[in-house]
C-alpha positions in Angstrom: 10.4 -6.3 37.4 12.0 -9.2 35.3 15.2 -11.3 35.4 16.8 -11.0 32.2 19.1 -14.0 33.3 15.7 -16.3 34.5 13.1 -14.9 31.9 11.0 -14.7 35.4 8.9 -12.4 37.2 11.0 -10.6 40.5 8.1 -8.2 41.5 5.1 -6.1 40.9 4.7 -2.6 42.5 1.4 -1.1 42.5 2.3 2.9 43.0 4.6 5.1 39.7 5.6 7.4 42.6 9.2 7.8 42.0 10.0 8.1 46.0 7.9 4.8 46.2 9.7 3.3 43.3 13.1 4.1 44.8 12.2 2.3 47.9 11.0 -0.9 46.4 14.6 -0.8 44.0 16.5 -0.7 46.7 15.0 -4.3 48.5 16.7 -5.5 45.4 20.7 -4.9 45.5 22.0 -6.6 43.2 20.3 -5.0 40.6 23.4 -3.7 38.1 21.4 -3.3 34.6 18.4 -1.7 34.0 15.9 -1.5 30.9 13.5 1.1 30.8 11.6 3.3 28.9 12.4 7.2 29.0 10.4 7.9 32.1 12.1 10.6 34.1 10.6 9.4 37.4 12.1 6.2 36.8 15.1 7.4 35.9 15.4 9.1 38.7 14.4 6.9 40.6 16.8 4.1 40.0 19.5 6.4 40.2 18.7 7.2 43.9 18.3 3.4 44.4 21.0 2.2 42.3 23.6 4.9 41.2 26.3 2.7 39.9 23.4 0.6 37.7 23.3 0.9 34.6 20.7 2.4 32.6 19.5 1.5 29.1 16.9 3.0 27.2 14.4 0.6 25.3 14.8 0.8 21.6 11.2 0.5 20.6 10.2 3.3 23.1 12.8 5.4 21.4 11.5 5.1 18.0 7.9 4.7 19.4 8.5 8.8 20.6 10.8 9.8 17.4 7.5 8.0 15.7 5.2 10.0 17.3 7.0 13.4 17.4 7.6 13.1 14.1 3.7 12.1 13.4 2.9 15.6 14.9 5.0 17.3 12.5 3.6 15.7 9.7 0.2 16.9 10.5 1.2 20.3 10.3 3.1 19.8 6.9 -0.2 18.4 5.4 -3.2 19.7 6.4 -5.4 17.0 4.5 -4.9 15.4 1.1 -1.8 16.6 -1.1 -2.0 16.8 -4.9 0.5 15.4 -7.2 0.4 15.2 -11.1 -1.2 11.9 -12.3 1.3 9.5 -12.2 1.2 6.0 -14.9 -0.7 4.2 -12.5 -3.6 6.4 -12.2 -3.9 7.1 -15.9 -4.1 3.5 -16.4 -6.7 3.4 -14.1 -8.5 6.2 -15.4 -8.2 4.6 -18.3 -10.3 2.0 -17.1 -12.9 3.9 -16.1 -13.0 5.5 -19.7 -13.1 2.7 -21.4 -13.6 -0.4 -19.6 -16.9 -2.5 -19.4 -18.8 -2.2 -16.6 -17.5 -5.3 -14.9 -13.9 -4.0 -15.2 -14.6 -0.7 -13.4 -16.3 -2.4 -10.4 -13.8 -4.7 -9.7 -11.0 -1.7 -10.0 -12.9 0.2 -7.6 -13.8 -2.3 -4.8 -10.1 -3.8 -5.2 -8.8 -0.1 -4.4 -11.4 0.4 -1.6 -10.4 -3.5 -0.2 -7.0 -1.7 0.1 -7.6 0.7 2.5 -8.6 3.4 0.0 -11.3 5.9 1.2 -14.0 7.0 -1.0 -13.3 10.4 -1.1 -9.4 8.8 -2.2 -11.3 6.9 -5.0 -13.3 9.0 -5.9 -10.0 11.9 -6.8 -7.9 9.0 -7.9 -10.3 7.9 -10.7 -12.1 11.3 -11.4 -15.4 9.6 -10.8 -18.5 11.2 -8.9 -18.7 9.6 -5.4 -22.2 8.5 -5.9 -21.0 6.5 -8.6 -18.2 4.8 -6.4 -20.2 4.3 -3.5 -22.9 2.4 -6.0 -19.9 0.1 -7.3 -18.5 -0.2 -3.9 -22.1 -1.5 -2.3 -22.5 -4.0 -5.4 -21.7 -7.4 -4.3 -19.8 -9.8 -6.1 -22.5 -12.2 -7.1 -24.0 -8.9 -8.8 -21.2 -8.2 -10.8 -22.8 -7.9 -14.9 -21.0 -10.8 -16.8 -18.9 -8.9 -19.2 -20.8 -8.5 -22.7 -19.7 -8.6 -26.4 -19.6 -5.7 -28.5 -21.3 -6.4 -32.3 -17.5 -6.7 -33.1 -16.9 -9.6 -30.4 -20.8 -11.1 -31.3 -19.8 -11.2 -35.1 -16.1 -12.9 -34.4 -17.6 -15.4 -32.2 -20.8 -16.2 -34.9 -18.2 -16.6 -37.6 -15.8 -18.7 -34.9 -18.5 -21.0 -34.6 -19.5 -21.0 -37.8 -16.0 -22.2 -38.8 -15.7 -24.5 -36.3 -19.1 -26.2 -37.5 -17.6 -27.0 -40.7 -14.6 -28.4 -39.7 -16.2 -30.2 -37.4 -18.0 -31.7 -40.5 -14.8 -32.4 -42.5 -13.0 -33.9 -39.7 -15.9 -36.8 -39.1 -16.4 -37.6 -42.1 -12.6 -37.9 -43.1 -12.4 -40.1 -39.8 -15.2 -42.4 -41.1 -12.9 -43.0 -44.0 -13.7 -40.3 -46.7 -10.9 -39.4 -48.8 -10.5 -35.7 -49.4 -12.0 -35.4 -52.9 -15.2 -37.5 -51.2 -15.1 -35.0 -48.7 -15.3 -31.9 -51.5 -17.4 -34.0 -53.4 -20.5 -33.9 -50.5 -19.5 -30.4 -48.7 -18.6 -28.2 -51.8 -15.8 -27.1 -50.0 -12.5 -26.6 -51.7 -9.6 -29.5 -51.6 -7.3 -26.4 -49.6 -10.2 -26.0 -47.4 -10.7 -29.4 -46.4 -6.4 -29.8 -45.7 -6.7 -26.7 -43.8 -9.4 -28.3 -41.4 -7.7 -31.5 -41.3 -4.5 -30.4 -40.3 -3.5 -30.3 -36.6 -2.5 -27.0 -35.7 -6.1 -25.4 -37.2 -7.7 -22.7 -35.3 -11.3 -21.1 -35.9 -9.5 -18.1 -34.8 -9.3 -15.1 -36.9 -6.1 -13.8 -37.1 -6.8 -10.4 -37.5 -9.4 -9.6 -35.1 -8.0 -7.7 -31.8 -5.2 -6.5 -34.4 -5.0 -2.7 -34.2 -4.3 -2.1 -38.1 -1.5 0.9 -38.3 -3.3 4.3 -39.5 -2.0 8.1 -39.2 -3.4 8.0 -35.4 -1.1 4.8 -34.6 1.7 6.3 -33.2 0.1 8.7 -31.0 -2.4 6.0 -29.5 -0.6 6.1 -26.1 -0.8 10.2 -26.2 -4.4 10.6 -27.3 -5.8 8.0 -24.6 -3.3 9.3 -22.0 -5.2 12.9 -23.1 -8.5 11.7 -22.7 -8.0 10.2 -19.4 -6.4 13.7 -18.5 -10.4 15.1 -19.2 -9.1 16.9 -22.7 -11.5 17.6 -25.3 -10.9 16.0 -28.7 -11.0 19.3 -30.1 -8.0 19.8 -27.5 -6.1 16.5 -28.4 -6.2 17.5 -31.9 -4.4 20.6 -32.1 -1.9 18.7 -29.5 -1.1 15.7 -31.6 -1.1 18.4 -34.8 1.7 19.9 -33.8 3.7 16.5 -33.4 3.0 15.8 -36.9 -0.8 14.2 -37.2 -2.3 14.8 -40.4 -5.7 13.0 -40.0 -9.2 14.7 -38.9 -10.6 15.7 -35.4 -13.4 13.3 -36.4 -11.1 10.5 -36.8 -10.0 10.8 -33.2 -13.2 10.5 -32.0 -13.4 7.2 -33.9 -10.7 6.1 -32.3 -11.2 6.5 -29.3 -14.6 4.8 -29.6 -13.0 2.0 -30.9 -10.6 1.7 -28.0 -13.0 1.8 -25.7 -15.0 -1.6 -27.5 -18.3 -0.3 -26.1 -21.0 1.8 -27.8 -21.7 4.3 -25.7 -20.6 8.1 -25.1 -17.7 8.8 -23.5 -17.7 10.0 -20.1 -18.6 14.2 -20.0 -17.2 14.9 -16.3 -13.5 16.0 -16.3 -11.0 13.4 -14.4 -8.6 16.4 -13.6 -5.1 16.5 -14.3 -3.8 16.2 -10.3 -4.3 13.2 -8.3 -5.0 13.2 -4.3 -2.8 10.9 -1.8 -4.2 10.8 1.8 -1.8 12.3 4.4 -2.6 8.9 6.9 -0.8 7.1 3.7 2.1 9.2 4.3 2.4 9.4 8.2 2.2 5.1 7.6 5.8 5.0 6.1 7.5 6.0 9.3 6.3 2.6 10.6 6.2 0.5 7.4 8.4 0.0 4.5 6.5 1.3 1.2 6.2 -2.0 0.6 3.4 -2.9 2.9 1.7 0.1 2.5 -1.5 -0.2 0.2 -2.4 3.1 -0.3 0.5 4.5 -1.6 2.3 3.3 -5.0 5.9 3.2 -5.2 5.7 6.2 -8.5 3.3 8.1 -6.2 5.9 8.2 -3.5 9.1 9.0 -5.7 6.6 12.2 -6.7 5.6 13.1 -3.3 9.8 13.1 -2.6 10.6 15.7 -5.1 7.6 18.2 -4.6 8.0 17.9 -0.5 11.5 17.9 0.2 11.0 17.9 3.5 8.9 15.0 3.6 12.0 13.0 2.2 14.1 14.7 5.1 11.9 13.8 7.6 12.0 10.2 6.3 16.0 10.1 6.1 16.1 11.2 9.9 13.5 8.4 11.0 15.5 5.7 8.9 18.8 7.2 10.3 17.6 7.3 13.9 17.3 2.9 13.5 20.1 2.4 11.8 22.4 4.9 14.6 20.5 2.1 17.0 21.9 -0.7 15.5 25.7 0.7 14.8 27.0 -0.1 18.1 28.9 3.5 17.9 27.8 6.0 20.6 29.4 8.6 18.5 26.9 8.2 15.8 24.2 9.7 17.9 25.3 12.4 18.2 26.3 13.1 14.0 22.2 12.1 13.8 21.0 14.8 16.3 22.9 17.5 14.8 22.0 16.7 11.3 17.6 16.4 13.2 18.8 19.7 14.6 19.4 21.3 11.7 15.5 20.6 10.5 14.6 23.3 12.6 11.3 21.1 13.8 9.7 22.0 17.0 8.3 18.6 17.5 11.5 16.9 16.2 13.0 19.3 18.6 11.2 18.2 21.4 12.2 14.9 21.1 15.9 15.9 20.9 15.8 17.6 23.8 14.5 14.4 25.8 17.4 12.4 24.1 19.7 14.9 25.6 18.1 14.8 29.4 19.0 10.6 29.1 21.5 10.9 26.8 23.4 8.5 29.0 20.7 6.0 28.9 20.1 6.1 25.0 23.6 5.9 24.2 23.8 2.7 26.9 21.0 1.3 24.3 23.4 1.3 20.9 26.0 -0.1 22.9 24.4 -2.6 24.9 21.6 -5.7 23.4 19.1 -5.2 26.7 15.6 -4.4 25.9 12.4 -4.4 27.6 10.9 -7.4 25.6 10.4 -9.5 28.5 8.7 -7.1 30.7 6.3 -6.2 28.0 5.4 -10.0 27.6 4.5 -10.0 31.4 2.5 -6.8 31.2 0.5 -8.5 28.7 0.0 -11.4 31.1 -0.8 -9.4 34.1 -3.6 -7.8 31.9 -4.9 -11.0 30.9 -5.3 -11.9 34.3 -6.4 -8.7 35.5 -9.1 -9.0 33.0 -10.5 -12.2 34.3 -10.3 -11.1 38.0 -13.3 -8.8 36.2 -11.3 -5.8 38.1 -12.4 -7.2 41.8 -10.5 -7.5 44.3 -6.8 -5.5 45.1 -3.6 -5.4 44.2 -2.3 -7.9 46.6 -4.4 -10.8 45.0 -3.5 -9.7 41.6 0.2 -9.9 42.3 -0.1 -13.0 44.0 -1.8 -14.4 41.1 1.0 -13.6 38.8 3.7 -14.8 40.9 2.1 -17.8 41.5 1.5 -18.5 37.8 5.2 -17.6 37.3 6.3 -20.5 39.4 4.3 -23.4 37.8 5.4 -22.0 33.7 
């Protein structure tokens, strides 16, 4: 028992007997408000001890048991995993997988597993074999292969340097004093060449390379890797694309794609699958935490789960709506929110309704009044922290004492 007036402990009383409980309220009697949680035996307790008290139901134990009720009827909706179509996200990081460099598909993986992401999650996500994501998810980051150069990148970087060398060359000798026709003169290079060195804003760059030069595939690039990531066969992707008006070879797609991917190797046999697999424990998570906060669950992935599960969404509303009818101040409110849970037709939601209705006194005492049981859960924190160094010896008397006596002196 706390004073909501002192922020200090009253009492301690050992037995949840509710006759027990009655007798200890009633050494108290000026008790006229009361915060609780939904007990029954206290409930009935303190209205044998104190009939004309006041009764409020804690807020966080109310949507603590909505939570929970509501937990249970997810786990009957989904049984394990659900499947949804791929969504942007994942074909992106499929897309990774196809064609990124080694480095680049490690760090994807153990960033997705660093975010709460099961193997098994991975592994349906990215359409990779589970011995392969358990290999990339044991690697350590000191392991990691540098990222390497394609012949492409090797050649670019050669003639970079290359470039560079003879600028270099130019630019020392023109600060030594050489005039540009001295500088031809020696090098062989032409007069343009040599300005072009000199001048400030050069760059050894290429500006081509990187440059994806427009060809008949061009304006179906986002299509045929989006295809490929879905596990289609080129043979497949071609007589897609042919009917939106592509008039180049199967061959060429092939070509393509290899380019994309910047590495010579094959691509990837296995089939990624066209679904993707969200874990119900993501799910069951949003009736605590905005989607925000949630790792495992993408903001597109959830705006697909809404429309295939309707009721998921309904369920969602009623757990949001429950808070808010909380915080109106209007008893009235309570009442529009149960008929509306009602009408779910849930037998766990059910449940719970039916214990709102048994306090409904108490619950509706909570919206209007601002008295919770905040400071009594502080204290029972305390108690166990002192319980737990007593090393569980002794009785109750001693632990009591101990408490009150530490309540004095803070």
């Amino acid at each position: 028992m706390v004073d909501i007036q002192t922020h200090k402990l009253v009492d301690m009383i050992e037995s949840r007997e509710e006759s027990d409980v009655s007798a200890w309220l009633r050494e108290y009697p000026g008790i006229r408000v009361v915060s609780r949680d939904g007990s029954r035996t206290y409930a009935t307790a303190i209205s044998a001890a104190h009939p004309w008290s006041i009764q409020i139901s804690d807020r966080f134990h109310l949507i603590k048991g909505l939570n929970n009720y509501l937990t249970l009827a997810l786990q009957k909706l989904f049984q394990g995993r659900i499947a949804i179509p791929v969504t942007e996200e994942t074909r992106a990081r499929r897309n990774i997988m196809l064609v990124g460099t080694a480095a680049q598909r490690i760090k994807l993986v153990k960033e997705m597993h660093k975010n709460g992401h099961a193997q098994s999650e991975i592994c349906s996500i990215l359409g990779a074999s589970a011995k392969t994501i358990k290999k990339y998810i044991d690697i350590s980051e000191k392991d990691i292969p540098a990222q390497k150069q394609t012949a492409r990148g090797r050649q670019h970087q050669e003639a970079m340097d290359k470039l560079q060398k003879r600028a270099g060359m130019a630019r020392t000798m023109h600060k030594g004093g050489a005039t540009i026709i001295e500088i031809t003169q020696k090098t062989g290079f032409t007069a343009n060449t040599v300005r072009n060195y000199l001048a400030d804003d050069f760059s050894s760059v290429n500006g081509h390379y990187g440059k994806q030069l427009a060809g008949k595939l061009s304006p179906f690039r986002a299509e045929v890797m989006g295809l490929k990531s879905d596990g289609l066969k080129f043979s497949e992707i071609y007589s897609v694309i042919k009917e939106k008006g592509y008039t180049g070879t199967q061959a060429a797609i092939r070509g393509f794609v290899s380019k994309e991917r910047r590495i010579h190797q094959d691509l990837l046999s296995e089939s990624v699958g066209t679904a993707e697999l969200i874990d119900k424990k993501w799910l069951i998570r949003l009736l605590y935490q905005p989607i925000e906060k949630v790792k495992g669950i993408t903001q597109i992935q959830f705006e697909a789960i809404l429309s295939i599960y309707p009721l998921y969404k309904n369920i969602l509303s009623i757990a949001d709506g429950f808070k808010l009818v909380l915080k109106s101040k209007e008893p009235k409110t309570l009442g529009q929110w149960m008929a509306r849970a009602s009408a779910l037709d849930l037998t766990e939601l059910n449940s719970f309704i039916e214990g709102l209705k048994f306090d409904i006194d108490a619950v509706k005492n909570a919206i209007i009044y601002d008295y919770n049981n905040g400071l009594a859960e502080g204290f029972v924190n305390k108690i166990k922290v002192i319980k737990r160094i007593m090393y569980g010896r002794c009785k109750f008397t001693l632990l009591k004492n101990k408490c009150l006596l530490l309540n004095h002196f803070t």
